[in-house]
C-alpha positions in Angstrom: 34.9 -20.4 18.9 32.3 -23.5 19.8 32.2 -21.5 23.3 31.3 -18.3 21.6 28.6 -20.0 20.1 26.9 -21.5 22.9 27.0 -18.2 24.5 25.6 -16.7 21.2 22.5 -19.5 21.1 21.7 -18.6 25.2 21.4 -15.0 24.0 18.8 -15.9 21.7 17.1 -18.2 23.7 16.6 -16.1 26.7 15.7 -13.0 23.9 13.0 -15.0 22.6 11.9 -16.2 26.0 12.2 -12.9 27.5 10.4 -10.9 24.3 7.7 -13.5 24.3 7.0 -13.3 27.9 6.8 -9.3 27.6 4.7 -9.3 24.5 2.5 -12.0 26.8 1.9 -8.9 29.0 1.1 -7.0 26.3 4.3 -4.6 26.8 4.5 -2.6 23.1 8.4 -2.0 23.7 8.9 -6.1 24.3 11.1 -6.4 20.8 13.7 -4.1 22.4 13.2 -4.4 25.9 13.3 -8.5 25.8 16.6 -8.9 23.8 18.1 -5.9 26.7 17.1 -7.3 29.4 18.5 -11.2 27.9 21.5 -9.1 27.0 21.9 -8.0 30.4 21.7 -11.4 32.4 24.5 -12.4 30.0 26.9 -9.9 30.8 26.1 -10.3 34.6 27.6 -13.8 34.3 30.8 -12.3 33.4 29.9 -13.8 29.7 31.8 -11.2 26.6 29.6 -10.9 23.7 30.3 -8.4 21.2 27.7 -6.8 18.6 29.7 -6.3 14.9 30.3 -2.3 14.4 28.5 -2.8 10.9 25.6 -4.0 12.0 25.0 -1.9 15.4 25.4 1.0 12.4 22.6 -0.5 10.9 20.4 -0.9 13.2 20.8 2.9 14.2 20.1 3.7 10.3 17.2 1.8 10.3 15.8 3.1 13.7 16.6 6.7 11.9 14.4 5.5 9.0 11.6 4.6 11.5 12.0 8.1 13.0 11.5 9.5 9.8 8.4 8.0 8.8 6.5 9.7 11.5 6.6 12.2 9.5 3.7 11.5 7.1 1.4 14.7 5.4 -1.3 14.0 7.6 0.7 14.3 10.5 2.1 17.5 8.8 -1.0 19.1 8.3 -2.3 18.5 11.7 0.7 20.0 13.2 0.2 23.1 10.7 -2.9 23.4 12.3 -2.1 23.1 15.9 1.4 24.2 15.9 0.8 27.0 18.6 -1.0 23.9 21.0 1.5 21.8 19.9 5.0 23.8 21.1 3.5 24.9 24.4 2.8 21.1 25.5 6.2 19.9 24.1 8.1 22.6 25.6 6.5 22.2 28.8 7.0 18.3 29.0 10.7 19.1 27.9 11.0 21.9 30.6 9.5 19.9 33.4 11.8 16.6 31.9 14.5 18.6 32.6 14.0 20.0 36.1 13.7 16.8 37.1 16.9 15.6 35.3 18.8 18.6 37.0 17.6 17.9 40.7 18.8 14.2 40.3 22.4 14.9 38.7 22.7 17.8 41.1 21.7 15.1 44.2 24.4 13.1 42.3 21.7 10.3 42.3 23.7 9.3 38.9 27.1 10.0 37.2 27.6 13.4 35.2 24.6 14.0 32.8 23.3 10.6 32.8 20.5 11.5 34.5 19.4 14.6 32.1 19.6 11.9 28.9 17.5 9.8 31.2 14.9 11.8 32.1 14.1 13.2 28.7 10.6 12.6 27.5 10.3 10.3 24.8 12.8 8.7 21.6 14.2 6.3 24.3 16.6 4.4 21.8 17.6 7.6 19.9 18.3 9.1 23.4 20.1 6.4 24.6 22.7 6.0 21.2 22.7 9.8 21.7 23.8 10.1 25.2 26.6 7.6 24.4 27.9 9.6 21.1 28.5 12.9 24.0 30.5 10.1 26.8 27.6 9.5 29.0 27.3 6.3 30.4 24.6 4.2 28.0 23.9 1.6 30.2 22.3 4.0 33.2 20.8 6.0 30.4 19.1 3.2 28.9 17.7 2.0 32.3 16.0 5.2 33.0 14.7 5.6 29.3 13.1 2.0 29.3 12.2 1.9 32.7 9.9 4.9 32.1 8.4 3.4 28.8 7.4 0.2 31.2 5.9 3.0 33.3 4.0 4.7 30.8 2.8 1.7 29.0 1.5 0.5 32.1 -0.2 3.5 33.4 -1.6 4.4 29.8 -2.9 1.3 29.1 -4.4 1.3 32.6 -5.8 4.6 31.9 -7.0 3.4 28.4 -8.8 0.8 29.9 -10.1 2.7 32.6 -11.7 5.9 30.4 -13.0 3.1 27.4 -16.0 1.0 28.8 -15.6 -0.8 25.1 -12.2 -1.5 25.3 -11.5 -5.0 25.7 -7.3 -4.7 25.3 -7.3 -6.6 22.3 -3.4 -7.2 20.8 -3.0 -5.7 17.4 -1.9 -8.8 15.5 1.6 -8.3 13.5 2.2 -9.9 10.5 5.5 -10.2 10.6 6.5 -11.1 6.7 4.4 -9.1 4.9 4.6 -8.3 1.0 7.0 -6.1 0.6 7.0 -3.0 -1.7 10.6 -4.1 -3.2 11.2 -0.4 -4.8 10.5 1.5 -1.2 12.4 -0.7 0.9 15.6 -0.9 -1.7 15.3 3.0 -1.2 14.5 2.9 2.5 17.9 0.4 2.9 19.6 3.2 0.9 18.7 5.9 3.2 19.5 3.8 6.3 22.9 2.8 5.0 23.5 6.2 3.5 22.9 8.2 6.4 25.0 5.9 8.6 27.7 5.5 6.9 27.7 9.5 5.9 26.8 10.1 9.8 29.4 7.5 10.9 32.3 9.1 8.2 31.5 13.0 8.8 31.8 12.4 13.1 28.7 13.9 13.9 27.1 13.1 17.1 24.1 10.4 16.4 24.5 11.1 12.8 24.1 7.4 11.9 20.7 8.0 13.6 19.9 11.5 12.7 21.2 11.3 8.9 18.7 8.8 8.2 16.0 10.7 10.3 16.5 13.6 8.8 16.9 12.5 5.2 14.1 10.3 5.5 11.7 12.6 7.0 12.0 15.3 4.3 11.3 12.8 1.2 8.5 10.4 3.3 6.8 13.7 4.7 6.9 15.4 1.4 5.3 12.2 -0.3 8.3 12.1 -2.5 8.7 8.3 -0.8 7.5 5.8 1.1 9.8 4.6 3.7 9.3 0.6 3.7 9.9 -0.8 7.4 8.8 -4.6 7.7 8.3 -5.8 10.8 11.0 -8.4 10.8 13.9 -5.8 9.7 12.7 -3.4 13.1 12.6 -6.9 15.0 16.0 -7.4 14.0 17.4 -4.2 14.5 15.7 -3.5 18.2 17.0 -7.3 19.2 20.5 -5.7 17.8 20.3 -2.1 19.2 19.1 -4.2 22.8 21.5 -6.4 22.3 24.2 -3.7 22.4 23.0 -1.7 25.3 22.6 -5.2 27.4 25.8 -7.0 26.7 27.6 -2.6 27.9 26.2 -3.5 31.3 28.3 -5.3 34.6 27.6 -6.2 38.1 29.1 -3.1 39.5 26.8 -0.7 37.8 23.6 -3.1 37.9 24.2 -2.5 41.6 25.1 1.2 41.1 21.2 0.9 39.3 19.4 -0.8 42.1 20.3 1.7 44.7 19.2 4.5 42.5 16.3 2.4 41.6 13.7 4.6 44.0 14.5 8.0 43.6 14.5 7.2 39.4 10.8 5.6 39.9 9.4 9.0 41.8 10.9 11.1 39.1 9.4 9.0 36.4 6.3 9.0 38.1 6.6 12.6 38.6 6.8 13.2 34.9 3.9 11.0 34.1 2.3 13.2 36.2 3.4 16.3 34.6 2.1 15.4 31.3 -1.4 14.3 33.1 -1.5 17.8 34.2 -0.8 19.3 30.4 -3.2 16.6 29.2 -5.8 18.0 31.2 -5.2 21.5 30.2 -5.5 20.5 26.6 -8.9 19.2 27.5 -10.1 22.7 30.0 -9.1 25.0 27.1 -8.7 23.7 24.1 -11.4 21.0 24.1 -9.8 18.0 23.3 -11.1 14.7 24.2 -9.3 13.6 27.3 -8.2 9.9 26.7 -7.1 11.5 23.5 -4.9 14.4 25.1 -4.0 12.0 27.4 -2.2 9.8 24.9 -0.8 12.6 23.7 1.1 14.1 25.9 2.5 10.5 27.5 6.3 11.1 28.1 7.5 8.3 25.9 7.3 5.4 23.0 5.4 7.1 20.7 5.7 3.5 18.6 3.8 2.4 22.4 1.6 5.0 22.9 0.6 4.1 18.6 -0.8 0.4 19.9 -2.4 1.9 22.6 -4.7 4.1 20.7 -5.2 1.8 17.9 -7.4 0.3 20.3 -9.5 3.1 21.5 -11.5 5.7 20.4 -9.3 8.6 20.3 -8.4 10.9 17.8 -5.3 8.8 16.1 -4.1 12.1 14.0 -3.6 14.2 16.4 -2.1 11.5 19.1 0.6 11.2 16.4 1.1 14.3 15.2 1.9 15.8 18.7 4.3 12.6 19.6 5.9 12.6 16.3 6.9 16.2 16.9 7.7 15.6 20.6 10.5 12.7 19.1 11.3 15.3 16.8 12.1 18.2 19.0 13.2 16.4 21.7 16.6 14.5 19.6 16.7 18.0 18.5 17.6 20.1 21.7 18.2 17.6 24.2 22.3 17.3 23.7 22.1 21.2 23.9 19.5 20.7 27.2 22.0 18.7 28.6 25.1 20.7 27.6 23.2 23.7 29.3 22.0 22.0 32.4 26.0 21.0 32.9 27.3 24.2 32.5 24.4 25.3 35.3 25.8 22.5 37.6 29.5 23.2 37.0 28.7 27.4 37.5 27.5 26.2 41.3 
């Protein structure tokens, strides 16, 4: 017991050091990445840490929650008004996404499907819990998901900084213990609990993600609710949800991720890419502002690409609206994208 709780108090020193020291560089996915990667140096030393059932459950509810209150009515409306726009460019990062996760599980470049969850563009956490639910491997998964989001933060903010002549990269400061609106965030609790439980009981794959998403979305985009998401309770369930993921991984497949650790980087960079290319198209025919089209279409974090813009001059609407339904459609499809892509590889 006093051994499991020194092993329990290195975790959380390293998470803070390791969250701190991310958010330092200004990386928008440091609450989940930090705790991961402090996760994953203590399973490396052969230390066993396990996260209570109950609360990984939680955390998935919660993260649900948070995808659902992307779905606000302004973000609605724009997407009624650009819906055409809107499906071409999602499909076509999605498309593209999935080339590029069929070349590398055909060039066997990682186990099974792993590779397909991996390369999918955007909802890294949600694809990650995912992939585990249908008996990929969640560790692999989750180093190409967050590796990318270091990618595109980079890049973005480079580009940001780049395109903006005023922008000076300012941090938007978090306030971590806010007031809280006690009525929304007893409900909000009950939809995250709910949905997990329900999703949990009824065996659906992800449905102690997507319950919550999905019940959550319909009353917070209807305006029926507000979904009440303090900082400290998606703190808390990021560091759990990392904390999960990390503690999966060993030596053997840390070493299995290294020597993969290339041909991963060119495909990520070859998505990036990708959506460059649809970001310019969005600004040659439909006339939208570049840095804005640009943020748009970046494959992944739309919680990352959301600081990004709130320090530029972009249009913030649409930026949103067009990675909220990205998130969206992308938990929708990609188990059956994956499931399709396997049958392709199995019929050769």
């Amino acid at each position: 017991m006093r051994k499991s709780r020194i092993h329990w108090a290195v975790l959380l020193c390293f998470s803070a050091l390791f969250t701190l020291g991310l958010e330092a560089l200004r990386l928008p996915a440091a609450l989940l990445l930090g705790p991961m990667a402090a996760a994953i140096l203590v399973a490396a030393n052969n230390v066993s840490l396990r996260i209570p059932r109950s609360a990984f459950l939680a955390a998935q509810g919660v993260l649900g929650c948070l995808i659902g209150s992307t779905a606000t009515p302004e973000t609605v409306d724009v997407m009624a008004a650009n819906w055409p726009l809107f499906l071409a460019t999602i499909f076509a990062a999605i498309a593209a996404s999935g080339v590029l996760g069929w070349l590398l599980a055909r060039w066997q470049v990682l186990p099974g499907m792993t590779a397909v969850w991996g390369s999918t563009p955007g909802a890294a956490a949600a694809m990650t819990l995912m992939a585990g639910d249908y008996g990929e491997d969640i560790r692999l998964v989750a180093f190409m998901q967050y590796l990318r989001v270091v990618f595109v933060v980079l890049v973005a903010s480079l580009v940001t900084r780049f395109w903006t002549a005023d922008s000076d990269g300012a941090v938007v400061e978090i306030i971590w213990f806010p007031a809280v609106a006690w009525l929304p965030f007893a409900e909000t609790v009950a939809i995250a609990g709910f949905g997990a439980l329900a999703g949990r009981l009824l065996r659906i794959p992800a449905g102690s993600l997507l319950l919550p998403a999905a019940i959550g979305g319909v009353l917070h985009g209807s305006g029926f609710l507000h979904l009440e998401l303090p900082p400290w309770l998606l703190a808390a369930s990021y560091a759990l949800i990392g904390w999960n993921i990390g503690l999966s991984f060993t030596r053997a497949i840390l070493v299995h991720a290294a020597q993969a650790f290339p041909r991963i980087v060119a495909s990520i960079l070859t998505l990036i890419s990708i959506c460059g290319g649809l970001a310019y198209l969005l600004t040659r025919f439909a006339g939208i502002e570049p840095l804005t089209a640009y943020l748009a279409t970046s494959p992944g974090g739309a919680d990352s690409v959301a600081i990004i813009a709130a320090s530029s001059k972009v249009d913030m609407p649409f930026v949103m609206a067009l990675q909220s339904a990205r998130l969206i459609i992308v938990v929708l499809i990609g188990p059956r994208l994956a499931r399709f892509i396997a049958r392709r590889l199995s019929a050769r």
